[in-house]
MARTI-586771 format. One line per 10 residues: number of its first residue (from 1); their letters; for each residue x negated, y negated, z of N, C-alpha, C, O. Coordinates in pm, 1 decimal. Layout:
% MARTI-586771
NUM) a) X:Y:Z:X:Y:Z:X:Y:Z:X:Y:Z; ...
This chain:
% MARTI-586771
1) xxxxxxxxxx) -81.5:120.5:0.0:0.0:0.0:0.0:-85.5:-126.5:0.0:-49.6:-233.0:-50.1; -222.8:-100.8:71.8:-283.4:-241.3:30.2:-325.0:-265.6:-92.9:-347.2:-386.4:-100.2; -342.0:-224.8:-170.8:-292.3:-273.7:-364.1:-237.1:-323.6:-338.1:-263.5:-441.8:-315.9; -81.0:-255.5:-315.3:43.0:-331.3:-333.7:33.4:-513.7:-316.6:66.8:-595.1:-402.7; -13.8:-539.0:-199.8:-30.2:-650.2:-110.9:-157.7:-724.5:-148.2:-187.8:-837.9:-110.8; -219.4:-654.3:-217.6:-342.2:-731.8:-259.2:-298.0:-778.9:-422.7:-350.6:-883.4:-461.0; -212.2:-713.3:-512.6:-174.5:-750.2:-624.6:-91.1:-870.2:-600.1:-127.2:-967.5:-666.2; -4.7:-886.2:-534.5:88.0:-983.1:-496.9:39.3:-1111.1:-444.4:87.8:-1223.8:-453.9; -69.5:-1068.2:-385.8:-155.1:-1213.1:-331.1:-234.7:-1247.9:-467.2:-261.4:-1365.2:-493.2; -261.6:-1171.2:-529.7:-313.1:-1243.1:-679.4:-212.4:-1290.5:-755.7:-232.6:-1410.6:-773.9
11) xxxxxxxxxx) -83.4:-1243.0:-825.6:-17.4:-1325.6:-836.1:54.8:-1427.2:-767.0:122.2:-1512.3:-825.1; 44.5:-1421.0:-672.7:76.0:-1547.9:-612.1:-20.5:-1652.2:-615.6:38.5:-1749.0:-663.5; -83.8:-1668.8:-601.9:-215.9:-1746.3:-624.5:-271.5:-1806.3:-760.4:-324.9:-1917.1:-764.8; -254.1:-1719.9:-877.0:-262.0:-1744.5:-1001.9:-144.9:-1813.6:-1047.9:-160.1:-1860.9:-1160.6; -50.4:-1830.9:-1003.6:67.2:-1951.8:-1030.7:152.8:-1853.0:-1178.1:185.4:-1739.5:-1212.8; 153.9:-1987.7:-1218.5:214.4:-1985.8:-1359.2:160.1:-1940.5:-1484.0:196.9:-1912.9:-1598.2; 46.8:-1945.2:-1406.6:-69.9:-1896.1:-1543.1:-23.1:-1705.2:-1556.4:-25.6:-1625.5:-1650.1; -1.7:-1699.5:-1476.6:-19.7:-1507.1:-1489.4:-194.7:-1492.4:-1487.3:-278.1:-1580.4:-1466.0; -210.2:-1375.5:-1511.8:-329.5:-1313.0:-1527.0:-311.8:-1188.2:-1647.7:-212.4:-1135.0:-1697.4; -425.8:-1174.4:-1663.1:-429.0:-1006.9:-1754.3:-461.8:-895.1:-1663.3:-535.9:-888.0:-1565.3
21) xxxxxxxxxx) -382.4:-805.7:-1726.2:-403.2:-683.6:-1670.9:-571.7:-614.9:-1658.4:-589.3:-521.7:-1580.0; -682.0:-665.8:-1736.0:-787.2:-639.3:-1701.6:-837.5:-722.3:-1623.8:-935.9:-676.0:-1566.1; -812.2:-828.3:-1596.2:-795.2:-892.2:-1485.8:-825.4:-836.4:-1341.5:-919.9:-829.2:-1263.0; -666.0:-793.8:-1351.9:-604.7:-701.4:-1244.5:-714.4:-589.5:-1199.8:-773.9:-575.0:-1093.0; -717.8:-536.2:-1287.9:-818.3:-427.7:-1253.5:-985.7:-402.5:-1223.7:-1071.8:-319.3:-1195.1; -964.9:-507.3:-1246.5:-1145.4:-564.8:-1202.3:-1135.9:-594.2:-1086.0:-1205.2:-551.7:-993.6; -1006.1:-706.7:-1079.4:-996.9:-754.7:-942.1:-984.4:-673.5:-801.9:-1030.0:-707.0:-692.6; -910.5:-558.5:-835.4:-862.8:-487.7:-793.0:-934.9:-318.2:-741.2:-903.3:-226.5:-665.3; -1084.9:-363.2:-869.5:-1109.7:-235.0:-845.3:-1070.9:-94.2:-894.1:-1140.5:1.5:-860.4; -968.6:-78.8:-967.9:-909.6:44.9:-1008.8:-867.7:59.7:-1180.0:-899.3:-36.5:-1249.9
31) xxxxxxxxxx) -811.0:155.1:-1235.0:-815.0:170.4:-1361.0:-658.1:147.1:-1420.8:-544.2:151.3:-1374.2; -707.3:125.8:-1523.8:-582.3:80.6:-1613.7:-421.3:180.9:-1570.8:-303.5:148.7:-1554.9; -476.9:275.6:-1566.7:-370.6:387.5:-1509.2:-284.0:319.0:-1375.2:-170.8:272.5:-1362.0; -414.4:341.7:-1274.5:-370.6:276.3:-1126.7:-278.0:125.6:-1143.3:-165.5:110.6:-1095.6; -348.1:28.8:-1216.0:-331.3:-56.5:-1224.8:-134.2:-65.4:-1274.8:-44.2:-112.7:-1205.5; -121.7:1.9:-1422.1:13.6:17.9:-1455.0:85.9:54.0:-1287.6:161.1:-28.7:-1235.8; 51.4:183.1:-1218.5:142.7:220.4:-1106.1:168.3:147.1:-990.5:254.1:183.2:-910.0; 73.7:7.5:-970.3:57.2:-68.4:-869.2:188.0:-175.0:-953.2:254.5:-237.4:-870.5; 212.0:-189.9:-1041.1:232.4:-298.7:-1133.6:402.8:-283.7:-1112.5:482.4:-368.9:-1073.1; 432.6:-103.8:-1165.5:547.6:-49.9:-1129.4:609.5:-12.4:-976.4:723.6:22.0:-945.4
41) xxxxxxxxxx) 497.1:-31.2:-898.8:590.8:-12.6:-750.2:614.4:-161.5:-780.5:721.2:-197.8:-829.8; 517.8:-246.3:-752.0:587.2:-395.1:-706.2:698.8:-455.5:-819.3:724.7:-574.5:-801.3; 744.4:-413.0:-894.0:816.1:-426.6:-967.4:940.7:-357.5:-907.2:1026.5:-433.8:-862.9; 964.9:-216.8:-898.2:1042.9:-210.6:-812.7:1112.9:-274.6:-679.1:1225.2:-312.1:-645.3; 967.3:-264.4:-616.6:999.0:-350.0:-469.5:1071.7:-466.1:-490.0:1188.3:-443.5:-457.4; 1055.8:-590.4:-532.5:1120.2:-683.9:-582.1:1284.3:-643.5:-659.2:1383.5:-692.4:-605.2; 1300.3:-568.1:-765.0:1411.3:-489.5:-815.0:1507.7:-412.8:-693.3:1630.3:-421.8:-687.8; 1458.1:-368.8:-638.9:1534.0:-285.7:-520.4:1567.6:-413.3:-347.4:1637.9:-394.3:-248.1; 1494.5:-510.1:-380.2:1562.0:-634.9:-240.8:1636.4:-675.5:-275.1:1587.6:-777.2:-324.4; 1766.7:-680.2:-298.2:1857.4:-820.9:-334.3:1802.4:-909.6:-215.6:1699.9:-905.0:-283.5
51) xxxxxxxxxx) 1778.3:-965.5:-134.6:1710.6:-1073.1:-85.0:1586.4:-1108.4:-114.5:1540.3:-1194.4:-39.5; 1497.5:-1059.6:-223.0:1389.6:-1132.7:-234.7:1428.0:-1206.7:-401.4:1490.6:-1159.9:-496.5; 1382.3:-1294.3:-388.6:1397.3:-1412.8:-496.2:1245.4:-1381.0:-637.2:1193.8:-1444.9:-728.9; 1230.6:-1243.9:-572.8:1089.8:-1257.1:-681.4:1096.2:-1133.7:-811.9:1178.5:-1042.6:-821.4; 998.1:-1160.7:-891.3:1040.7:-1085.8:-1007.4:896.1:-1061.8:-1095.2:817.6:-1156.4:-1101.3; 864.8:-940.1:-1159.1:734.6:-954.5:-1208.7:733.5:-951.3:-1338.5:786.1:-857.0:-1397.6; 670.1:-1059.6:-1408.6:736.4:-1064.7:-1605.0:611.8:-999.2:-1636.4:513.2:-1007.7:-1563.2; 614.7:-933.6:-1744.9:523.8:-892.7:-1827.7:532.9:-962.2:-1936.5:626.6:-952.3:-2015.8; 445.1:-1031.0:-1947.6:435.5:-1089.6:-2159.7:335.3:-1009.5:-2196.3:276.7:-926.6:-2126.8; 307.4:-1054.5:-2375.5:239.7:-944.1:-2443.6:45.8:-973.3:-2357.6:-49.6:-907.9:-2399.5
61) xxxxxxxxxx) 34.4:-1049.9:-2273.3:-96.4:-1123.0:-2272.5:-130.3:-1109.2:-2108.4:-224.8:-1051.4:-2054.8; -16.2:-1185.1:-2047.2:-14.7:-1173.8:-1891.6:90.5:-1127.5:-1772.6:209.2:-1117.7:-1803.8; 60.5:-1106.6:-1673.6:119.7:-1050.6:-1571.6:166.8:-1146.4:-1492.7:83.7:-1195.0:-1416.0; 285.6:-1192.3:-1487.7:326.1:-1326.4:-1373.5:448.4:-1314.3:-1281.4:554.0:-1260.5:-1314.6; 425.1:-1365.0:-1173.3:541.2:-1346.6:-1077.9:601.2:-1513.7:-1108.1:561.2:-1629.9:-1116.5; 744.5:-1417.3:-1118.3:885.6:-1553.3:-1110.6:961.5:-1503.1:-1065.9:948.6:-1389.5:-1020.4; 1091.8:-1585.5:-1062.6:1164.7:-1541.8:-987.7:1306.0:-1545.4:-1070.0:1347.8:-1633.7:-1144.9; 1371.3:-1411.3:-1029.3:1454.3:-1338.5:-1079.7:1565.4:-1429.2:-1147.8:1588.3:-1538.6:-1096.1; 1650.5:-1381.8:-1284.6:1692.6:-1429.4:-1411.6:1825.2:-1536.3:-1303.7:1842.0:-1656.9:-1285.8; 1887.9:-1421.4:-1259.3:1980.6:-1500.9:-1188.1:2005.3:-1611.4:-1089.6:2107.4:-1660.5:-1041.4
71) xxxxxxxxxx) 1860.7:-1636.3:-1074.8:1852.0:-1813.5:-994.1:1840.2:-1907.4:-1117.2:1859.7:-2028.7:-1110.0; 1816.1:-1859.9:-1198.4:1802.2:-1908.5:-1325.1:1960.4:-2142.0:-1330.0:1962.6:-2258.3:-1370.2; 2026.2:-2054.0:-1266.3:2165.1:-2205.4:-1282.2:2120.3:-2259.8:-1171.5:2114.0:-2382.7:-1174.8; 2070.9:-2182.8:-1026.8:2011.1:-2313.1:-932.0:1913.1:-2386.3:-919.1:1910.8:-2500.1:-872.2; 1754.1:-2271.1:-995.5:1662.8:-2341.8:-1050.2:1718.5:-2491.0:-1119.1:1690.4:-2606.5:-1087.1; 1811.3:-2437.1:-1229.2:1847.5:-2553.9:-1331.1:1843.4:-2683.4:-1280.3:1761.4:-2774.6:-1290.3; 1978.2:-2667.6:-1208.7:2016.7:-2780.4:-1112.4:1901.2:-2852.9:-1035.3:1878.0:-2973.7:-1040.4; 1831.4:-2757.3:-961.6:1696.5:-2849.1:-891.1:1634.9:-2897.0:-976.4:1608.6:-3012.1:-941.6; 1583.6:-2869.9:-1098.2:1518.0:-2883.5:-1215.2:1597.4:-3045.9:-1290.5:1547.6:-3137.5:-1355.9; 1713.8:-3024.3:-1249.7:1776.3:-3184.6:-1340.2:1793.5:-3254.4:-1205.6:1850.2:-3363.2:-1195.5
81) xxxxxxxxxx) 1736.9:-3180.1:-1092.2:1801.6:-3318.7:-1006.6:1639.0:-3392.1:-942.9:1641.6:-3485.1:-862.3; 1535.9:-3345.5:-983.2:1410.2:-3349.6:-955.2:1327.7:-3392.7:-1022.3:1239.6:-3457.5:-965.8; 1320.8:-3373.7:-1180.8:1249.1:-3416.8:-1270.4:1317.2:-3485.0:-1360.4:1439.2:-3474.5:-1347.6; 1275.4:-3560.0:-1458.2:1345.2:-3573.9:-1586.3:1365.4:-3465.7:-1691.0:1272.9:-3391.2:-1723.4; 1462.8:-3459.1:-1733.2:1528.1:-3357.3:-1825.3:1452.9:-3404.9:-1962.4:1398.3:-3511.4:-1991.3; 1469.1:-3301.8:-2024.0:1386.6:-3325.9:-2178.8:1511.4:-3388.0:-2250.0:1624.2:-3340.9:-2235.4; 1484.6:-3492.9:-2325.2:1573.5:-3537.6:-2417.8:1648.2:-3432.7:-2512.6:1632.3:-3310.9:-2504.5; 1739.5:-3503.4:-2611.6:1795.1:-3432.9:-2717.5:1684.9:-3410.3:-2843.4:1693.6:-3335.4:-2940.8; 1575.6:-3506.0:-2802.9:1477.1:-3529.3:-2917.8:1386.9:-3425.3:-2905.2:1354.8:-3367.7:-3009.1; 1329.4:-3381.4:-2779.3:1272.3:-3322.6:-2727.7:1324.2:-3177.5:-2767.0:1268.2:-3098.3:-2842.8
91) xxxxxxxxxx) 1400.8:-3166.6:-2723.0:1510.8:-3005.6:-2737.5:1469.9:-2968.2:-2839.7:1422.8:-2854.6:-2845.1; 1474.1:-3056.5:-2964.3:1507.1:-2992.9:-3102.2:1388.6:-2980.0:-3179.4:1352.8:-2895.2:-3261.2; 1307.9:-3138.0:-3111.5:1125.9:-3047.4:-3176.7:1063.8:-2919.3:-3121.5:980.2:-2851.0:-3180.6; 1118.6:-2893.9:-2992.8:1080.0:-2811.5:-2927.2:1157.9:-2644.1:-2968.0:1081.4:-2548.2:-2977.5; 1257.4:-2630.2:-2982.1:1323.5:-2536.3:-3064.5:1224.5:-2515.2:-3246.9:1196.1:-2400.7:-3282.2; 1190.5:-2621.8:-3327.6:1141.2:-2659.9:-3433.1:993.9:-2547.9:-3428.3:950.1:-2452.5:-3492.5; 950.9:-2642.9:-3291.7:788.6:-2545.7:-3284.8:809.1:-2375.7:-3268.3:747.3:-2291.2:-3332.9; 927.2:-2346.3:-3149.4:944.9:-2229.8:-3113.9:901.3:-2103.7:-3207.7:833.2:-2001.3:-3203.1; 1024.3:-2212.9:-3336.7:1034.3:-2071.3:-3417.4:963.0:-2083.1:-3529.5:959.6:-1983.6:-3601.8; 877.0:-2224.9:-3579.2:810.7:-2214.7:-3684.5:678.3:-2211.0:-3646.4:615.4:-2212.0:-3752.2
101) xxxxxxxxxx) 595.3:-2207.1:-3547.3:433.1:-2220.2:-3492.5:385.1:-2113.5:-3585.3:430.4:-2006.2:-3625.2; 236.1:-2209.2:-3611.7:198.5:-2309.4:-3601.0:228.0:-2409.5:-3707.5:217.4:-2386.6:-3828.0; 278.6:-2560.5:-3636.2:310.3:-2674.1:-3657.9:302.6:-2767.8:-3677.9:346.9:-2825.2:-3578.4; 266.6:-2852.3:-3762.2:190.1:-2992.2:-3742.9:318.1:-3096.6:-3707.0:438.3:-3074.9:-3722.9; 249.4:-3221.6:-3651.3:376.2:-3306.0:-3650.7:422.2:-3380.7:-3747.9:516.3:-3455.0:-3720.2; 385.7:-3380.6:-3841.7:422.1:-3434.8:-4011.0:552.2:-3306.8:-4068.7:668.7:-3335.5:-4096.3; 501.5:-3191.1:-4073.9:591.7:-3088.6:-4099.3:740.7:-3119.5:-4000.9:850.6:-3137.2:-4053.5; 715.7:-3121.5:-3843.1:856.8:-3114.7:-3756.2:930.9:-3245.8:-3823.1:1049.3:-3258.0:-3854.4; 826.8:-3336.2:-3834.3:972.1:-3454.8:-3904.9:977.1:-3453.6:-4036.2:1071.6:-3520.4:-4078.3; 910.8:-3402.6:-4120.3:1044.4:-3318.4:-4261.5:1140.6:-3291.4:-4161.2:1223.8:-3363.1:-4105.5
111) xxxxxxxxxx) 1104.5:-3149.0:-4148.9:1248.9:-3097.5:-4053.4:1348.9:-3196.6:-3975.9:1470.3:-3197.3:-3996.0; 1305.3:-3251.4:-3916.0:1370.9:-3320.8:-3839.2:1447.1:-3477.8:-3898.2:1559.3:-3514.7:-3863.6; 1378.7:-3534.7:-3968.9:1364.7:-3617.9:-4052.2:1351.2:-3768.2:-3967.4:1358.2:-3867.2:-4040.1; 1335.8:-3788.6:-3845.9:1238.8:-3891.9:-3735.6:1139.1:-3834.9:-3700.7:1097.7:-3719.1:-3696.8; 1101.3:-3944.5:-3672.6:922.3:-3966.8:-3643.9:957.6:-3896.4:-3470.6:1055.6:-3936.2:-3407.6; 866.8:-3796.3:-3416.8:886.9:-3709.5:-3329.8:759.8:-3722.4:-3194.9:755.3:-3671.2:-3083.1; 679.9:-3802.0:-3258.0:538.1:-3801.7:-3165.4:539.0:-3820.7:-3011.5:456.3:-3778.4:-2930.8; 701.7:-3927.0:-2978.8:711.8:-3899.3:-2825.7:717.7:-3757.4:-2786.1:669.7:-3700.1:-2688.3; 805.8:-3703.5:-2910.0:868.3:-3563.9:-2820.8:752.9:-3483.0:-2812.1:751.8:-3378.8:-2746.5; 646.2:-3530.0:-2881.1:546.2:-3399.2:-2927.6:439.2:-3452.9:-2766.4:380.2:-3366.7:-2701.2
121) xxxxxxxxxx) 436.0:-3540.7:-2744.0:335.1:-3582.9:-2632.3:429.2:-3538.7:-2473.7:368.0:-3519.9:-2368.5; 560.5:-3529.4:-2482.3:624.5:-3521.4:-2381.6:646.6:-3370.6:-2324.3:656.6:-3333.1:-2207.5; 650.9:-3296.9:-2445.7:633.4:-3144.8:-2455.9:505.6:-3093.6:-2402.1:501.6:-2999.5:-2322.9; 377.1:-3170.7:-2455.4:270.1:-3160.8:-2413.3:246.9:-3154.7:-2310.1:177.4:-3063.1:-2266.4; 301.9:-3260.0:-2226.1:282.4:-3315.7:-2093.9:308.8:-3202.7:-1947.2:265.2:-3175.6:-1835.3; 420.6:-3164.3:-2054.9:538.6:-3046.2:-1918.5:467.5:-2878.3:-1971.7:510.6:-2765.2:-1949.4; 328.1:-2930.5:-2058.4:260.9:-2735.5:-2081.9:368.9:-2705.6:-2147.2:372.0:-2586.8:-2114.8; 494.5:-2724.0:-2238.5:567.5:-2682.6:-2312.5:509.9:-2607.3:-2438.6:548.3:-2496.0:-2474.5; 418.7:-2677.8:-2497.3:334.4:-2654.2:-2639.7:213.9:-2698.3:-2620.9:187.4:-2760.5:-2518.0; 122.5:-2674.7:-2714.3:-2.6:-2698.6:-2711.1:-69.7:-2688.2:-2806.4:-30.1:-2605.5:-2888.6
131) xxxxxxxxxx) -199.8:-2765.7:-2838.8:-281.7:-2759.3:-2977.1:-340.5:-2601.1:-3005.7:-432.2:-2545.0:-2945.7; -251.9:-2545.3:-3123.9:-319.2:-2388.2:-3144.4:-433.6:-2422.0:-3272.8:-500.3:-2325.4:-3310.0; -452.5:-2527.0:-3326.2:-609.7:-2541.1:-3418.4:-569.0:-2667.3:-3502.3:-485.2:-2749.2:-3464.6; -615.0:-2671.4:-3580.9:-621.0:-2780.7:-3739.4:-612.5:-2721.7:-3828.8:-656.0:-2606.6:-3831.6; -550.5:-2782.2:-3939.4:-532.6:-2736.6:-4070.0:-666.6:-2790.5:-4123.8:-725.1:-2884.9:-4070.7; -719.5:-2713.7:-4251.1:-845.2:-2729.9:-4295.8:-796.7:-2829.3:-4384.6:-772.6:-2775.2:-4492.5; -767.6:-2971.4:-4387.6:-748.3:-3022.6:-4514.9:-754.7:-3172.1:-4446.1:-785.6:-3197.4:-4329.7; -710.3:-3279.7:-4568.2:-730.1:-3404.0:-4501.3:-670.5:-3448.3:-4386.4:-558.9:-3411.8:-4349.6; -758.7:-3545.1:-4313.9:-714.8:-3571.1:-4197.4:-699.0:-3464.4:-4082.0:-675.3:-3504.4:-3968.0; -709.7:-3350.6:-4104.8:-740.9:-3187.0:-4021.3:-620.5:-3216.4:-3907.5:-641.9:-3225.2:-3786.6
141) xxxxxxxxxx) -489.6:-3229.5:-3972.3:-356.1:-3227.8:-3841.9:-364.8:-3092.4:-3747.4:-394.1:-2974.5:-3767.4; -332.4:-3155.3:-3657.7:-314.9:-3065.5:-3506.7:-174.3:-2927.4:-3560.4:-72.6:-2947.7:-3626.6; -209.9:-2834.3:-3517.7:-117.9:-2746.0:-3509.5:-62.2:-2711.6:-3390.8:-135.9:-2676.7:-3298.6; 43.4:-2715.0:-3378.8:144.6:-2681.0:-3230.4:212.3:-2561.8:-3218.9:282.0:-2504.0:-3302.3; 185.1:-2532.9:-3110.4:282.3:-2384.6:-3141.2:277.2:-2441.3:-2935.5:216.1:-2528.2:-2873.3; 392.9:-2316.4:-2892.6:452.6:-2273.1:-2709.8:318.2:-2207.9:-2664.4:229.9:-2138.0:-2714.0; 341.7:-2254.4:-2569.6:228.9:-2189.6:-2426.3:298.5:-2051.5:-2363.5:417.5:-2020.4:-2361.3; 222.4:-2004.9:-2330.8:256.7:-1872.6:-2200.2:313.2:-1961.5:-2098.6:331.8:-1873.7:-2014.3; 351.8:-2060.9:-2045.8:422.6:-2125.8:-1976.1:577.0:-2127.9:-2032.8:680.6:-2102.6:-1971.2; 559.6:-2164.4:-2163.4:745.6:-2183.1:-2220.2:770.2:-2048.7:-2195.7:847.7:-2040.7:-2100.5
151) xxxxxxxxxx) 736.4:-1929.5:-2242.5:780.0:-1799.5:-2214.4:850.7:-1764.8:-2097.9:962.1:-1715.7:-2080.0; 730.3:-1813.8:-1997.4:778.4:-1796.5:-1836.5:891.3:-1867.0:-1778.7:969.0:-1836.9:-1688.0; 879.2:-1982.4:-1864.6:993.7:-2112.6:-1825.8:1147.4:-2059.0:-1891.5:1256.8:-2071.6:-1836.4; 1122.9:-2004.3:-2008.1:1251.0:-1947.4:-2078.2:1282.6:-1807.0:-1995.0:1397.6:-1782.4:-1958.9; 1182.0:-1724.8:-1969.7:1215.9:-1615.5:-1898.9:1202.5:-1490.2:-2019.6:1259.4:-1381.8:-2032.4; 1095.6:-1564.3:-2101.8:1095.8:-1443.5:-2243.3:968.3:-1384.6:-2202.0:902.7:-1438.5:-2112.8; 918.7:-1251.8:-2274.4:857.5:-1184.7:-2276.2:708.7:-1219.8:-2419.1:586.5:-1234.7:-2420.2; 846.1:-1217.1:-2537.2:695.4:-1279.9:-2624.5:797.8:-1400.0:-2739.5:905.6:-1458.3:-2727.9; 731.6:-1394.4:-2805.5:858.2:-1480.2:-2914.9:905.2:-1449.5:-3000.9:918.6:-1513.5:-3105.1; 953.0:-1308.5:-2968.4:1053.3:-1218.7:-3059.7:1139.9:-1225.7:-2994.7:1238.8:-1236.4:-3067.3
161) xxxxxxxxxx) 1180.9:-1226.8:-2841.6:1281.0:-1265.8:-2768.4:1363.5:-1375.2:-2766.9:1466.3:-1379.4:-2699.2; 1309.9:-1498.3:-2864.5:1404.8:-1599.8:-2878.3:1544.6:-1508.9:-2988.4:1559.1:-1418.8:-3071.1; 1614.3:-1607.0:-2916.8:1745.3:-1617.4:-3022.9:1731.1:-1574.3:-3134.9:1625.1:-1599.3:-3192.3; 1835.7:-1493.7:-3203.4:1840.5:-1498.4:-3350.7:1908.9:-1634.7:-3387.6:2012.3:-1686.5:-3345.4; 1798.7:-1683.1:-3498.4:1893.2:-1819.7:-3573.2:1998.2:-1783.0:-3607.7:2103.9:-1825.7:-3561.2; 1987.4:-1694.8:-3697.8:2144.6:-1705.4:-3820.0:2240.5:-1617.3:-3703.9:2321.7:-1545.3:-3761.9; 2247.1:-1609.2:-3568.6:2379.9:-1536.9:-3502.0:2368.4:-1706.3:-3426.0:2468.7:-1714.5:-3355.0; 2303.2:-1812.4:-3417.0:2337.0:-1927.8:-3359.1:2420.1:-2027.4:-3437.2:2459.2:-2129.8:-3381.1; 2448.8:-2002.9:-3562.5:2438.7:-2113.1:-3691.1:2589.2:-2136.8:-3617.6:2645.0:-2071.9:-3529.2; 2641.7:-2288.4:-3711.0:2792.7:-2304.8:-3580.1:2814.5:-2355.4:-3732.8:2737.5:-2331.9:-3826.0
171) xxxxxxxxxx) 2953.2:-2440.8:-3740.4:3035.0:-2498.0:-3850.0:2984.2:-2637.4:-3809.9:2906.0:-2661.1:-3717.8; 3053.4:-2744.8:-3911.7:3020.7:-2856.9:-3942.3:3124.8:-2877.5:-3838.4:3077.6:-2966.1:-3767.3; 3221.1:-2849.5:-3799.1:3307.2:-2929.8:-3707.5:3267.8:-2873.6:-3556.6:3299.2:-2946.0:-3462.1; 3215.8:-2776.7:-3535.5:3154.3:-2784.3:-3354.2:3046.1:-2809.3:-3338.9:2953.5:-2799.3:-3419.4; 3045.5:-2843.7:-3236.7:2869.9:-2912.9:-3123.4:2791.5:-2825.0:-3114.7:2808.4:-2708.4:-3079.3; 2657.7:-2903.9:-3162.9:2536.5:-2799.7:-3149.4:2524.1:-2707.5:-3013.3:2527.5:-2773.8:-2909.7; 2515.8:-2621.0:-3003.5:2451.7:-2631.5:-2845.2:2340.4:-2694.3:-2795.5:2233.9:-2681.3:-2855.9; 2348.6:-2776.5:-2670.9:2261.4:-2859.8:-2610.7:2145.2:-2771.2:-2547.0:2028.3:-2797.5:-2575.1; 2169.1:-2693.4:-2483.4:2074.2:-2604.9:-2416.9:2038.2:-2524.7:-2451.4:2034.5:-2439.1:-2362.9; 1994.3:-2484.2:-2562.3:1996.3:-2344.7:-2638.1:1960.5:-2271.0:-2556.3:2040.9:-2190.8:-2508.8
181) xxxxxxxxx) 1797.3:-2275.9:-2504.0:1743.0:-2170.0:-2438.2:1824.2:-2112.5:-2348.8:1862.2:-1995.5:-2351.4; 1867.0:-2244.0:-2221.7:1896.8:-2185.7:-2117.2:2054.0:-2127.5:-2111.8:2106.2:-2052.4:-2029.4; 2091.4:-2170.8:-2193.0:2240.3:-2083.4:-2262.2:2190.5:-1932.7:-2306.8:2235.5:-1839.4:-2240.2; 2127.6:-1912.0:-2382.7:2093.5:-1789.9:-2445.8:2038.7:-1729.8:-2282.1:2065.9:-1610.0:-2273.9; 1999.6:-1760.3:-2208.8:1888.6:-1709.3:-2080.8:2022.1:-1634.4:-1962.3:1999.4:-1555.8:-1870.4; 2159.8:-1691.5:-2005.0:2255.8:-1707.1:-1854.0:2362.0:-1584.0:-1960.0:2439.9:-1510.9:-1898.9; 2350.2:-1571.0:-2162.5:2407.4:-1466.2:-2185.4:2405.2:-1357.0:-2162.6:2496.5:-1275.3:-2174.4; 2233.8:-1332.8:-2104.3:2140.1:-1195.5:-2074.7:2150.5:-1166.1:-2010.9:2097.6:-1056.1:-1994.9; 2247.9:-1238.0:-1869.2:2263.0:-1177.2:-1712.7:2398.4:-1083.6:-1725.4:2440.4:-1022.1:-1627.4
């Protein structure tokens, strides 16, 4: 059991970042094998408390503790009553990068058809997205693509887990959805 308790104090400690599973096992001392079975009790443990608030995500890269899908509407709430909320501008470059990375910001406003550079610095700001390289050509524009943070923040695994577009598409006479993500995040419970 002290694995157990020694894995948990590493993710706890490593935040938001997660860690890798070789990571883990360096840290830890033990082998990829061990490592999976330490990975799957505390996964359980957490799964089997309804009183503990914690949860262990696996993405394709890192190992991170959050906390379980269904705090997901009170998070929210603390989340709009604490910080500033991302704009409508924000939302939609940020949806833009999701599914087309990597991105330059000349490309999102084709798409978009406004000039987007707040949203692209504001995204930045909250670890939403981040510079994934340059295009080899004039002026060498920044490419954008999501962090292992949006994953964790959406509650996805990799970015095959976003939404299907064409089951989101709506008519000319109803409202976009405003929240995509966290709408799509509260269908999964």
């Amino acid at each position: 059991m002290i694995k157990l308790s020694e894995l948990e104090a590493i993710l706890f400690i490593v935040g938001e970042e997660g860690i890798k599973r070789e990571e883990i096992c360096y840290l830890l001392s033990i082998d990829k094998e061990e490592t999976l079975a330490v990975l799957t009790r505390l996964k359980e443990k957490y799964e089997n408390d309804p009183s503990s608030a914690l949860h262990v995500l696996e993405t394709e890269e890192r190992v991170i503790l959050t906390t379980k899908k269904e705090l997901a509407p009170l998070l929210k709430r603390y989340a709009q009553g604490t910080s500033n909320i991302l704009s409508q501008a924000a939302v939609e470059t940020l949806a833009i990068i999701a599914y087309k990375q990597p991105i330059t910001r000349v490309e999102i406003e084709q798409i978009r058809g406004v000039q987007v550079s707040g949203a692209v610095q504001r995204l930045t700001a909250y670890r939403l997205i981040e510079e994934k390289g340059r295009v080899d050509g004039p002026g060498r524009p920044i490419l954008y693509g999501t962090t292992p943070y949006f994953l964790d923040y959406f509650g996805l695994k990799s970015l095959k887990d976003l939404p299907d577009i064409q089951e989101m598409e709506y008519s000319s006479d109803e409202e976009a959805p405003l929240d995509l993500f966290f709408d799509e995040m509260n269908e999964k419970e």
